[in-house]
PDB file of the backbone (N, CA, C, O) and the ligand in Angstrom, with CONECT records:
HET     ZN  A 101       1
ATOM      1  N   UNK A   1      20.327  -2.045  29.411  1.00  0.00           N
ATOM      2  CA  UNK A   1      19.527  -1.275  28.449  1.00  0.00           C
ATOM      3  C   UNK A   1      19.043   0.042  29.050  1.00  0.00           C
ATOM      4  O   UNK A   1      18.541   0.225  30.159  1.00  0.00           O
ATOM      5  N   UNK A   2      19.296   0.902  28.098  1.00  0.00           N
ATOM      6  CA  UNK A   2      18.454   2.240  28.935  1.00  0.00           C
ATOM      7  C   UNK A   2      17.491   2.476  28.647  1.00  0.00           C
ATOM      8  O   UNK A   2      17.087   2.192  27.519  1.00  0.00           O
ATOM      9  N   UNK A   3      16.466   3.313  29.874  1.00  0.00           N
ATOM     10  CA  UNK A   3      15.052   3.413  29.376  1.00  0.00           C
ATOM     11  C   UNK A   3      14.653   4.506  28.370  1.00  0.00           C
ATOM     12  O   UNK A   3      13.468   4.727  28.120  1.00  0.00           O
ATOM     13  N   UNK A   4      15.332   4.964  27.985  1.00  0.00           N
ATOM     14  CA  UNK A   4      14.945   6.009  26.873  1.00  0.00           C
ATOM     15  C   UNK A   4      15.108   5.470  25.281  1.00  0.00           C
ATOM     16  O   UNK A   4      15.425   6.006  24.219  1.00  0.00           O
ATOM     17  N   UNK A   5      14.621   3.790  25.801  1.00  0.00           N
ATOM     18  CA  UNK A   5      14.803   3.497  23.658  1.00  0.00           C
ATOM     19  C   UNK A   5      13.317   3.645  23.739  1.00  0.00           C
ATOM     20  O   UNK A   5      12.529   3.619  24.685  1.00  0.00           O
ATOM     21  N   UNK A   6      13.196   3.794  22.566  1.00  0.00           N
ATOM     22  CA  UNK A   6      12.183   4.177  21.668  1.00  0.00           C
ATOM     23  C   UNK A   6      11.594   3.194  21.152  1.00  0.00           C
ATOM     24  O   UNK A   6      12.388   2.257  21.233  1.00  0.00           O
ATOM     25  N   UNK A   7      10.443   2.778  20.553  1.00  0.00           N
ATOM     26  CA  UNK A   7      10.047   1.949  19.122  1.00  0.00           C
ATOM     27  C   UNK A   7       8.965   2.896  18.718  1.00  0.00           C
ATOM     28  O   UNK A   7       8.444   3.871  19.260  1.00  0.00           O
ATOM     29  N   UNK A   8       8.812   2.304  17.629  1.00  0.00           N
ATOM     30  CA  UNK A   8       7.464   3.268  16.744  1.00  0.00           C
ATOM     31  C   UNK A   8       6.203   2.214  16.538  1.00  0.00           C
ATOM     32  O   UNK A   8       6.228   1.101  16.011  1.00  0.00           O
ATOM     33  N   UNK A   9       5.010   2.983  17.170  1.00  0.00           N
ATOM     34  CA  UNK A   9       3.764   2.390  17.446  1.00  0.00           C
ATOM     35  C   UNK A   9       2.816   3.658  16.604  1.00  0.00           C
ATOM     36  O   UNK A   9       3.111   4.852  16.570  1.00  0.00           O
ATOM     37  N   UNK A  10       1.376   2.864  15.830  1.00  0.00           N
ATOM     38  CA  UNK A  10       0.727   3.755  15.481  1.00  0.00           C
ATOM     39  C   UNK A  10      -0.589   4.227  16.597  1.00  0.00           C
ATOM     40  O   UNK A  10      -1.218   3.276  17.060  1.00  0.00           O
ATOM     41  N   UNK A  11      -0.975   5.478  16.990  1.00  0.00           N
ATOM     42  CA  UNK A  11      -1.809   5.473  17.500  1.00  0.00           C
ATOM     43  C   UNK A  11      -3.191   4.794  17.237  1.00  0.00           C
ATOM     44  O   UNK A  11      -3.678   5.020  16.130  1.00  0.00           O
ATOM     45  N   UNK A  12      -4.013   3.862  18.237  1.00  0.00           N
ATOM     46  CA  UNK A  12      -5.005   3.528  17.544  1.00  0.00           C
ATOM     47  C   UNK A  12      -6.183   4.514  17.209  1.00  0.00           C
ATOM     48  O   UNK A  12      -6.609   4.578  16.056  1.00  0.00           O
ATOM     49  N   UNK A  13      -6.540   5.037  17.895  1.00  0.00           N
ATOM     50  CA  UNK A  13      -7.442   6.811  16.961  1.00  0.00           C
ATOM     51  C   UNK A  13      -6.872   7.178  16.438  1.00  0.00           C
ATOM     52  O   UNK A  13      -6.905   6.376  15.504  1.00  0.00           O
ATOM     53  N   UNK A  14      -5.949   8.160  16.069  1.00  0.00           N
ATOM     54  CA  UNK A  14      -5.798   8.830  15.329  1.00  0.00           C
ATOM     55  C   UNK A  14      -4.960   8.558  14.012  1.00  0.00           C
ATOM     56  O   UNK A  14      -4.983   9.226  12.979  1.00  0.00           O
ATOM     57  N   UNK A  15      -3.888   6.926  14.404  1.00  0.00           N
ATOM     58  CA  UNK A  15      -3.285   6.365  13.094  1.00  0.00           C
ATOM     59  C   UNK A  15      -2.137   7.276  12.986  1.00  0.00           C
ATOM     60  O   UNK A  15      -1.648   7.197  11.859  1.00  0.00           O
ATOM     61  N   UNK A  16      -1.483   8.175  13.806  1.00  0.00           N
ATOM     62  CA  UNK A  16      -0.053   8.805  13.457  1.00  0.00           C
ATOM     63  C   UNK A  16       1.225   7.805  14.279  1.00  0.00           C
ATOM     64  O   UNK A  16       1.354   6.951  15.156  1.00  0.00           O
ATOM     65  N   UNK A  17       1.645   8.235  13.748  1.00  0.00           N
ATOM     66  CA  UNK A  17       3.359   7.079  14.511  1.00  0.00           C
ATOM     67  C   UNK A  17       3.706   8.230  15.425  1.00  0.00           C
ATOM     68  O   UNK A  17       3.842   9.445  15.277  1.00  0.00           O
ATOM     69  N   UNK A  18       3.821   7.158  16.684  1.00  0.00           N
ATOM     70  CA  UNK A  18       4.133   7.458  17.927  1.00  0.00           C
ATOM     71  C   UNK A  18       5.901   7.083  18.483  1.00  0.00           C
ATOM     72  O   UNK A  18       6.362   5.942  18.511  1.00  0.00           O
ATOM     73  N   UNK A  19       6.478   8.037  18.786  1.00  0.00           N
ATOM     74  CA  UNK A  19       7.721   7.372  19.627  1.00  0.00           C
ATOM     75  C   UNK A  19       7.529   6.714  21.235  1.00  0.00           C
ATOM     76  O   UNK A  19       7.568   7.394  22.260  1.00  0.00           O
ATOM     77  N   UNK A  20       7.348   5.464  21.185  1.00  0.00           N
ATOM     78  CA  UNK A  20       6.812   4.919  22.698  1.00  0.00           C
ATOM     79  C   UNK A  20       8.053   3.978  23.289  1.00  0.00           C
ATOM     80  O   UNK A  20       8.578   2.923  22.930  1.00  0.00           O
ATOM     81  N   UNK A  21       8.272   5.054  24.546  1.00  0.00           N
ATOM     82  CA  UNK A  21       9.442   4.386  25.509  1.00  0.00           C
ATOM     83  C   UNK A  21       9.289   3.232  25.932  1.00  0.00           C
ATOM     84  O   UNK A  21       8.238   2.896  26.478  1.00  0.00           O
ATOM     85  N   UNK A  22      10.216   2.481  25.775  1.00  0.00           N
ATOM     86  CA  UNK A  22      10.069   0.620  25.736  1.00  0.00           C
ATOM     87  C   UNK A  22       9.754   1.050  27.355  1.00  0.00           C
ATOM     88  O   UNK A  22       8.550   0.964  27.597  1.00  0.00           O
ATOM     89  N   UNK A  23      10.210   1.297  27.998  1.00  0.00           N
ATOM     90  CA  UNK A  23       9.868   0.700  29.686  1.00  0.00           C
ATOM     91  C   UNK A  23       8.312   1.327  29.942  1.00  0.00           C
ATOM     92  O   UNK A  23       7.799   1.330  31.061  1.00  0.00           O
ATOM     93  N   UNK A  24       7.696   1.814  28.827  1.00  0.00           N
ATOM     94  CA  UNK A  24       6.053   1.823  29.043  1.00  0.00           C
ATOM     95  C   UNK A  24       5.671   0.483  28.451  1.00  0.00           C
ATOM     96  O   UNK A  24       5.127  -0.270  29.259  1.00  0.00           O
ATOM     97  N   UNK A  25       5.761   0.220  27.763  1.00  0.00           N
ATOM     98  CA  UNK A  25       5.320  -1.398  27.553  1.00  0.00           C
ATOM     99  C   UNK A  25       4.193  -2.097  28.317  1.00  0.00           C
ATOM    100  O   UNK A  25       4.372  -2.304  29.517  1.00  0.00           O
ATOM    101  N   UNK A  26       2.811  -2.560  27.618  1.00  0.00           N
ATOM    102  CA  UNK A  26       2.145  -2.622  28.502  1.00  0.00           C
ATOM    103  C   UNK A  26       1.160  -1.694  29.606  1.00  0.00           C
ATOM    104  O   UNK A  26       0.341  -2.043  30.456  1.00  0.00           O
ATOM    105  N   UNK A  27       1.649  -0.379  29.166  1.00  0.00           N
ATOM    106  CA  UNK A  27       1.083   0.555  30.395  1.00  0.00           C
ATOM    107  C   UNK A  27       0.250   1.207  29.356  1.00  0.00           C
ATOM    108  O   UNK A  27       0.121   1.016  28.147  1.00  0.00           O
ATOM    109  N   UNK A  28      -0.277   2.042  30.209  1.00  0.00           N
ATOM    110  CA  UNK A  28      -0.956   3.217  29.117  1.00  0.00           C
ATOM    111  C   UNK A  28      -0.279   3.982  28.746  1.00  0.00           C
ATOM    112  O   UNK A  28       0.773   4.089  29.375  1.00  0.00           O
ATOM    113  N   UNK A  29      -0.466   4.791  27.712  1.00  0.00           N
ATOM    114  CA  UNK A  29       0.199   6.034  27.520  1.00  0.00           C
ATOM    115  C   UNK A  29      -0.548   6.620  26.413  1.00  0.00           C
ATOM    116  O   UNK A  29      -1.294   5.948  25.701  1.00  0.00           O
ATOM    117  N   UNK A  30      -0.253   8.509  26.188  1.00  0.00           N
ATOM    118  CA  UNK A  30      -1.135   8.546  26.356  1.00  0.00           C
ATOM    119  C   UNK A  30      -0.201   9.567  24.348  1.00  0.00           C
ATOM    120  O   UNK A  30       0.964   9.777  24.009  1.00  0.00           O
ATOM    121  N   UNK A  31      -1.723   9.882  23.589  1.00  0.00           N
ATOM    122  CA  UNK A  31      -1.245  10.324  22.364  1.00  0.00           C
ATOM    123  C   UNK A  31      -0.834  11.374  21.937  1.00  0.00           C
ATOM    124  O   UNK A  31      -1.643  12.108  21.368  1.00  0.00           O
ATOM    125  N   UNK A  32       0.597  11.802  22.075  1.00  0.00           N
ATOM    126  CA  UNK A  32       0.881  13.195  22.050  1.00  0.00           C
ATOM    127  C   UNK A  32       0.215  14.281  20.842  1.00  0.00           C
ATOM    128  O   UNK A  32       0.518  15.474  20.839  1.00  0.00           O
ATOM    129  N   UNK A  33      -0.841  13.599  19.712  1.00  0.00           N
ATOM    130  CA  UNK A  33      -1.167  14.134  18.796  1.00  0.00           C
ATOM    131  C   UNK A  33      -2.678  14.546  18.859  1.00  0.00           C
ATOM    132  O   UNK A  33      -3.273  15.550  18.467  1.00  0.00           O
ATOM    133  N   UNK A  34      -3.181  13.117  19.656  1.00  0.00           N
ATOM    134  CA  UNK A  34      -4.456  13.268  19.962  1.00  0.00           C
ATOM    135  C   UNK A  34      -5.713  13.585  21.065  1.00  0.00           C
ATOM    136  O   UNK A  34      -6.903  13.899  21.080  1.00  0.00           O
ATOM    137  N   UNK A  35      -4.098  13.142  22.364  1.00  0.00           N
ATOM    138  CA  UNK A  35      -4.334  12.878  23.445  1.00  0.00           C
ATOM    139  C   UNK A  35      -5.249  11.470  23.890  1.00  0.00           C
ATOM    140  O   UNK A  35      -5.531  11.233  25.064  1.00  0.00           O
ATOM    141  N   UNK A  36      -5.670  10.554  22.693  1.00  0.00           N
ATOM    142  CA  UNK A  36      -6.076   9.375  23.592  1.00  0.00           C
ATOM    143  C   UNK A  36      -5.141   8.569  23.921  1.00  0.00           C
ATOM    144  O   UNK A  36      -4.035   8.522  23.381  1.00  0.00           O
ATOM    145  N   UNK A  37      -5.607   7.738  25.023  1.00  0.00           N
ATOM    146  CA  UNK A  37      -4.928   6.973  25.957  1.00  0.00           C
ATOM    147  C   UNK A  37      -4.991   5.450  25.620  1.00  0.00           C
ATOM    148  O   UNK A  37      -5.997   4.838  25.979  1.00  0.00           O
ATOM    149  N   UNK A  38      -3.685   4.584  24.752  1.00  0.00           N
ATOM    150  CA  UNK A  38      -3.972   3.469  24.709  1.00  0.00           C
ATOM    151  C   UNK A  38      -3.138   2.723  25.459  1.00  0.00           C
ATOM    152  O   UNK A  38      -2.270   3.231  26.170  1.00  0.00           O
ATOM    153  N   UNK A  39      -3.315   1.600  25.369  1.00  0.00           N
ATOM    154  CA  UNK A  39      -1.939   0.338  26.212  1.00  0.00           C
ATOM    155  C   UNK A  39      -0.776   0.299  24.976  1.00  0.00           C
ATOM    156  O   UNK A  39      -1.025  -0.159  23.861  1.00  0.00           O
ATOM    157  N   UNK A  40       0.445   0.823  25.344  1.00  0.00           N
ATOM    158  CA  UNK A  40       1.774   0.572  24.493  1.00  0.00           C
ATOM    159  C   UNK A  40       2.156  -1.155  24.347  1.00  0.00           C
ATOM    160  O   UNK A  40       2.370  -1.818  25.362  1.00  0.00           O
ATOM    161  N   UNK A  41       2.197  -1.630  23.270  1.00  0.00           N
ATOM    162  CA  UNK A  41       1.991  -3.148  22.999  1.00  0.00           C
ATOM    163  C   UNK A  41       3.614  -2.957  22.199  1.00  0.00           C
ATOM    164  O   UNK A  41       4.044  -2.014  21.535  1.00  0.00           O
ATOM    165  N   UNK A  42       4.210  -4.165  22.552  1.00  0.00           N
ATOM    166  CA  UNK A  42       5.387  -4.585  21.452  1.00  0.00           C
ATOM    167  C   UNK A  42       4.994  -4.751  20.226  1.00  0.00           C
ATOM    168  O   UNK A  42       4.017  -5.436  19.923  1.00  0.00           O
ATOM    169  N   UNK A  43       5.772  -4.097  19.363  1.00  0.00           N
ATOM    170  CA  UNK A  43       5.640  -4.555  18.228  1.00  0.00           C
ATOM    171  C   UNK A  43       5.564  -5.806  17.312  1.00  0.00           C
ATOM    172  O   UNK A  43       4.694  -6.253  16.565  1.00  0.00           O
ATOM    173  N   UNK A  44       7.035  -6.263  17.723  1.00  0.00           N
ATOM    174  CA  UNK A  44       7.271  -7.776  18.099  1.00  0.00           C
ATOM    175  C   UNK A  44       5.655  -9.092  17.723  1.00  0.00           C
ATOM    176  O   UNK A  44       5.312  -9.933  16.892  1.00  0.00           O
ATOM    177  N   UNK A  45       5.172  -8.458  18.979  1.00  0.00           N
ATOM    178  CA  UNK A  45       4.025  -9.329  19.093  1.00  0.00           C
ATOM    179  C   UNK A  45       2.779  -9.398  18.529  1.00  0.00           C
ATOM    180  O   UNK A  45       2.078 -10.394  18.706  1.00  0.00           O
ATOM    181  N   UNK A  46       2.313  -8.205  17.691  1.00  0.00           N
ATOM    182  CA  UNK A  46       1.683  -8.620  16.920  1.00  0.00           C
ATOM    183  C   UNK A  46       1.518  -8.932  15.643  1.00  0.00           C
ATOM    184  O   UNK A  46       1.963  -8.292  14.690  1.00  0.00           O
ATOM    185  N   UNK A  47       0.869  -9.929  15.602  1.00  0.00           N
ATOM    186  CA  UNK A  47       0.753 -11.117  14.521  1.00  0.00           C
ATOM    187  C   UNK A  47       0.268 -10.182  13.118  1.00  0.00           C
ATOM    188  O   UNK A  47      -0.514  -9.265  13.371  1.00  0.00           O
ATOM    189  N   UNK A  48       0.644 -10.342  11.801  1.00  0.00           N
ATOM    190  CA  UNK A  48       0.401 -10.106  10.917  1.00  0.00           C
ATOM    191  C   UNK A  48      -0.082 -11.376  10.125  1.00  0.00           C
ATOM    192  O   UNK A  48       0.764 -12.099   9.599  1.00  0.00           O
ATOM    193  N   UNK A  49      -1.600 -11.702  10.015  1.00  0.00           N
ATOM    194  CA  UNK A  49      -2.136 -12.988   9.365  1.00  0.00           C
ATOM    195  C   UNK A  49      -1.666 -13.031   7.780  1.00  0.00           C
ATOM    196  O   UNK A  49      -1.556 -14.116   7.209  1.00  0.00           O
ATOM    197  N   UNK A  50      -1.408 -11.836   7.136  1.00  0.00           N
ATOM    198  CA  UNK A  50      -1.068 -11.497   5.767  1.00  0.00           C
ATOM    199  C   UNK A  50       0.326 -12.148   5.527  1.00  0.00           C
ATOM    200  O   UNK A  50       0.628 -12.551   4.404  1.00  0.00           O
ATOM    201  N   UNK A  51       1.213 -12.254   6.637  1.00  0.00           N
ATOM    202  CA  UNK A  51       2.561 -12.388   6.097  1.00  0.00           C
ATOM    203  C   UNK A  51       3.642 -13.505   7.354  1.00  0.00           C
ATOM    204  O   UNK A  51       4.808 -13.878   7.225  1.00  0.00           O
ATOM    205  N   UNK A  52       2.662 -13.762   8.478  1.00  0.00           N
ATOM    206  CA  UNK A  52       3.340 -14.677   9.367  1.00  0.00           C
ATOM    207  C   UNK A  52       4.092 -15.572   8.815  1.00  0.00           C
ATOM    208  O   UNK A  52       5.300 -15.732   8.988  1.00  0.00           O
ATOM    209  N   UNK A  53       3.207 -16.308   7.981  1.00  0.00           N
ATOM    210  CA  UNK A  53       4.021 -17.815   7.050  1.00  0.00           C
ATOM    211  C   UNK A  53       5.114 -17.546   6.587  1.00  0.00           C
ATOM    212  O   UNK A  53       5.889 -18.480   6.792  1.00  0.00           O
ATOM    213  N   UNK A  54       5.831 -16.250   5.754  1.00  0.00           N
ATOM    214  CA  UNK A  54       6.832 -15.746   5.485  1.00  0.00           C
ATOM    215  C   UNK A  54       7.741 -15.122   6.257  1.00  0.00           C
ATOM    216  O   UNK A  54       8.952 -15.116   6.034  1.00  0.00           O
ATOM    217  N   UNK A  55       7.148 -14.550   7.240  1.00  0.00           N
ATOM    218  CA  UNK A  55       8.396 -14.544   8.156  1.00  0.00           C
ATOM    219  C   UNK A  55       8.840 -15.629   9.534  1.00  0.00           C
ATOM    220  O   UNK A  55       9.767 -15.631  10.343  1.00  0.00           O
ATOM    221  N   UNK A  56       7.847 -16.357   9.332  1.00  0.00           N
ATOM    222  CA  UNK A  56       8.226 -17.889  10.459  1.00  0.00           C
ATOM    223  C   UNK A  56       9.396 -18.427   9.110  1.00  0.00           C
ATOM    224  O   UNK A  56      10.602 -18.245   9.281  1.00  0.00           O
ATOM    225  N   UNK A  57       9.104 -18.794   8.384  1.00  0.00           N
ATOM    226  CA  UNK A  57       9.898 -19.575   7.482  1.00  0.00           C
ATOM    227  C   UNK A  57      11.480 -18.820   7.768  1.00  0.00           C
ATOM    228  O   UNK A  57      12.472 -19.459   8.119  1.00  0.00           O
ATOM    229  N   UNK A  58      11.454 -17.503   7.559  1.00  0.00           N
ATOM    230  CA  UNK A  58      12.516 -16.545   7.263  1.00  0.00           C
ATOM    231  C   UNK A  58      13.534 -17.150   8.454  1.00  0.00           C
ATOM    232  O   UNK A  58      14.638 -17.691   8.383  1.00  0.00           O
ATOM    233  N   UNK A  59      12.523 -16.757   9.755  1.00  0.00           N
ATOM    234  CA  UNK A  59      12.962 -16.780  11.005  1.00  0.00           C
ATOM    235  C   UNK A  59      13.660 -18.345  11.416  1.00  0.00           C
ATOM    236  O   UNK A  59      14.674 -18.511  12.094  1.00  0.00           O
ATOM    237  N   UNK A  60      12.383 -19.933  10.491  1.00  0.00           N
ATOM    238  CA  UNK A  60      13.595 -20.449  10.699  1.00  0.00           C
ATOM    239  C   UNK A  60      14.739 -20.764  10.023  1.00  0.00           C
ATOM    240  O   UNK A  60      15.401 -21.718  10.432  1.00  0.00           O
ATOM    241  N   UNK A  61      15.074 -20.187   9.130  1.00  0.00           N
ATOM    242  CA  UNK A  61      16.517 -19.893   8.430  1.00  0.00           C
ATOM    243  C   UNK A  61      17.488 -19.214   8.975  1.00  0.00           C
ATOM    244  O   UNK A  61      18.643 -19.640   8.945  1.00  0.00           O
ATOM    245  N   UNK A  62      17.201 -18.209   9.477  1.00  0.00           N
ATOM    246  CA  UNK A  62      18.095 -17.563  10.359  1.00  0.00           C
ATOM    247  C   UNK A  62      18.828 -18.677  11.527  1.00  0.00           C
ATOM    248  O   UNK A  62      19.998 -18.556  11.891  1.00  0.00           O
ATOM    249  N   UNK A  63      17.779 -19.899  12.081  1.00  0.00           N
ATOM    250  CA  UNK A  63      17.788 -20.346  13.149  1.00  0.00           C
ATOM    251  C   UNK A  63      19.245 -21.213  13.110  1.00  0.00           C
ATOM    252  O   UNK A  63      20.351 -21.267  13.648  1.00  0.00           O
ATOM    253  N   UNK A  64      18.353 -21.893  11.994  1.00  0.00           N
ATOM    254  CA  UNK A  64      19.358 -22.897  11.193  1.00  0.00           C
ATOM    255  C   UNK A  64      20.828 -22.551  10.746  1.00  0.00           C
ATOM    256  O   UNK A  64      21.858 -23.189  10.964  1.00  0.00           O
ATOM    257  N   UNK A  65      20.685 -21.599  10.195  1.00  0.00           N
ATOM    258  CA  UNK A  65      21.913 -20.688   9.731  1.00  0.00           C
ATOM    259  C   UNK A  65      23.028 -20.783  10.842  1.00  0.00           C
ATOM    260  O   UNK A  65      24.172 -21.237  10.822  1.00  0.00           O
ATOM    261  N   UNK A  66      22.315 -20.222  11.756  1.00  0.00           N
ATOM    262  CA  UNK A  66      23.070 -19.616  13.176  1.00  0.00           C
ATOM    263  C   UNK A  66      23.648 -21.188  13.626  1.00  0.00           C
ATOM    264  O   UNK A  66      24.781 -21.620  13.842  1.00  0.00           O
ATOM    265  N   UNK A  67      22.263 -21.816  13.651  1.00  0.00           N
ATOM    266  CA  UNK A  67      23.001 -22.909  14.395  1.00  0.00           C
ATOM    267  C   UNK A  67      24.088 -23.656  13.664  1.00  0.00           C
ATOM    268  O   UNK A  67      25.030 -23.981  14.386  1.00  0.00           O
ATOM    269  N   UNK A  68      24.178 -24.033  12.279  1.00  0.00           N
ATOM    270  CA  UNK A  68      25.517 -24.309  11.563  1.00  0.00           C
ATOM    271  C   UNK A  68      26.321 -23.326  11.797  1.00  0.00           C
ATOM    272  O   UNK A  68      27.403 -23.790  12.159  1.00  0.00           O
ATOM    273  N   UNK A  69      26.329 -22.236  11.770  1.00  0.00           N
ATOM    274  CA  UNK A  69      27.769 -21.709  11.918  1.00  0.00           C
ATOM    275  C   UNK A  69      27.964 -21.760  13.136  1.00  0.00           C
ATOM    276  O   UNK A  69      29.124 -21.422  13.370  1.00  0.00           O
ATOM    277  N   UNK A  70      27.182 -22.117  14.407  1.00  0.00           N
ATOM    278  CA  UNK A  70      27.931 -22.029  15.846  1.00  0.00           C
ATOM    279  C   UNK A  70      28.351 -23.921  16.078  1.00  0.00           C
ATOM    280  O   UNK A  70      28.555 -24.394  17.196  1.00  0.00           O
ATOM    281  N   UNK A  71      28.390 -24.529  15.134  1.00  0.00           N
ATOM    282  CA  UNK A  71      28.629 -26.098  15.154  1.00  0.00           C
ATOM    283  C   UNK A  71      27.605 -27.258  15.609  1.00  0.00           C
ATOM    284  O   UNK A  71      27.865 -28.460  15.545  1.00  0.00           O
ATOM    285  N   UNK A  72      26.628 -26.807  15.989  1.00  0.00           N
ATOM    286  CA  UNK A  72      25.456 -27.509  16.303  1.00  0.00           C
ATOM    287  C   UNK A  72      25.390 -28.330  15.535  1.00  0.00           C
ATOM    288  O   UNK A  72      25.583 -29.449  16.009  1.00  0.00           O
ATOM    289  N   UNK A  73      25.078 -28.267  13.905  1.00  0.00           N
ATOM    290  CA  UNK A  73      24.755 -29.157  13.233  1.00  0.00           C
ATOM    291  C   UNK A  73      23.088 -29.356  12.953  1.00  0.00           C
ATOM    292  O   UNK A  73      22.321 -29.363  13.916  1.00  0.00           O
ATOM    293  N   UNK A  74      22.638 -29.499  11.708  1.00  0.00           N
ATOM    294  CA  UNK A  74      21.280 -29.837  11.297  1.00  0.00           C
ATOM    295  C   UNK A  74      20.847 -31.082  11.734  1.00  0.00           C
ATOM    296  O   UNK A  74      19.643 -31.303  11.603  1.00  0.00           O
ATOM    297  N   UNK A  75      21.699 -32.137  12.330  1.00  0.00           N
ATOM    298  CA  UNK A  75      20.845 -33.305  12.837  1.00  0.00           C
ATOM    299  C   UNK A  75      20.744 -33.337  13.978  1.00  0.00           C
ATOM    300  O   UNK A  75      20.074 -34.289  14.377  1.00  0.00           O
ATOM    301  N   UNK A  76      21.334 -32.343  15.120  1.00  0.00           N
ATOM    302  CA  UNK A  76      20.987 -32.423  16.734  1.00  0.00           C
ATOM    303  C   UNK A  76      19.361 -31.090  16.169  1.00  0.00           C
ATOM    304  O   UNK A  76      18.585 -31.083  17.124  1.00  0.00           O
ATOM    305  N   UNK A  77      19.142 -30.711  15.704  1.00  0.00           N
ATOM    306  CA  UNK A  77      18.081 -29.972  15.224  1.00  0.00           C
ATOM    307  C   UNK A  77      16.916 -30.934  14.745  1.00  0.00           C
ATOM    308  O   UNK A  77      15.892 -30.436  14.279  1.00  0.00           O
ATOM    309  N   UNK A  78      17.074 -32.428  14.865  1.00  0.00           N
ATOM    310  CA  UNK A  78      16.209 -33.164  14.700  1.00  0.00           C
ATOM    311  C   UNK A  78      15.171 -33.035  12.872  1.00  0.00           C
ATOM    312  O   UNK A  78      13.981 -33.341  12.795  1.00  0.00           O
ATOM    313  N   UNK A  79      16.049 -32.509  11.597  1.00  0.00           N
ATOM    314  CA  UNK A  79      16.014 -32.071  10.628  1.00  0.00           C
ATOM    315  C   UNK A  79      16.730 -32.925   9.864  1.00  0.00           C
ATOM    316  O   UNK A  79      16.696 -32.766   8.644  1.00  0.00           O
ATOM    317  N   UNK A  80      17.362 -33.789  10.327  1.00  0.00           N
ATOM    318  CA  UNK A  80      17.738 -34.936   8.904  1.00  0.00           C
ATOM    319  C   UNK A  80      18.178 -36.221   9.864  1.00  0.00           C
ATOM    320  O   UNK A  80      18.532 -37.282   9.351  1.00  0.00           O
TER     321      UNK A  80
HETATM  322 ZN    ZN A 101      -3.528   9.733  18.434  1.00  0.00          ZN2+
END
């Protein structure tokens, strides 16, 4: 992977979308709009209480999905 990917984070003062280099992750960095300095967090990881239930469900469909088409089967999945 190279270090110049990107994700989009909102600043927490100022609320504009930020381009933040994945290999800051965790570090500070700092707001090219505002200049404050927050910790760059994965996106990934934070929890949305509004909509988790819908995308856990989603996520395990995908799981399931995947695992029938790679031959696993829904009963080594402990599901029937
Ligand atoms: Zn800002």
């Amino acid at each position: 992977m190279s270090n110049s990917t990107y994700y989009a984070q909102e600043c927490p003062t100022c609320g504009r979308k930020l381009q933040v280099r994945v290999k800051y992750l965790g570090k500070n960095v700092v707001c090219q709009h505002c200049s404050a300095t927050f910790v760059a967090m994965d996106p990934a990881s934070v929890v949305d209480p509004s909509d988790s239930g819908t995308s856990i469900l989603d996520r395990a469909e995908q799981l399931i999905e995947a695992a029938t088409r790679s031959g696993i089967g829904l009963s080594q999945l402990g599901l029937r």
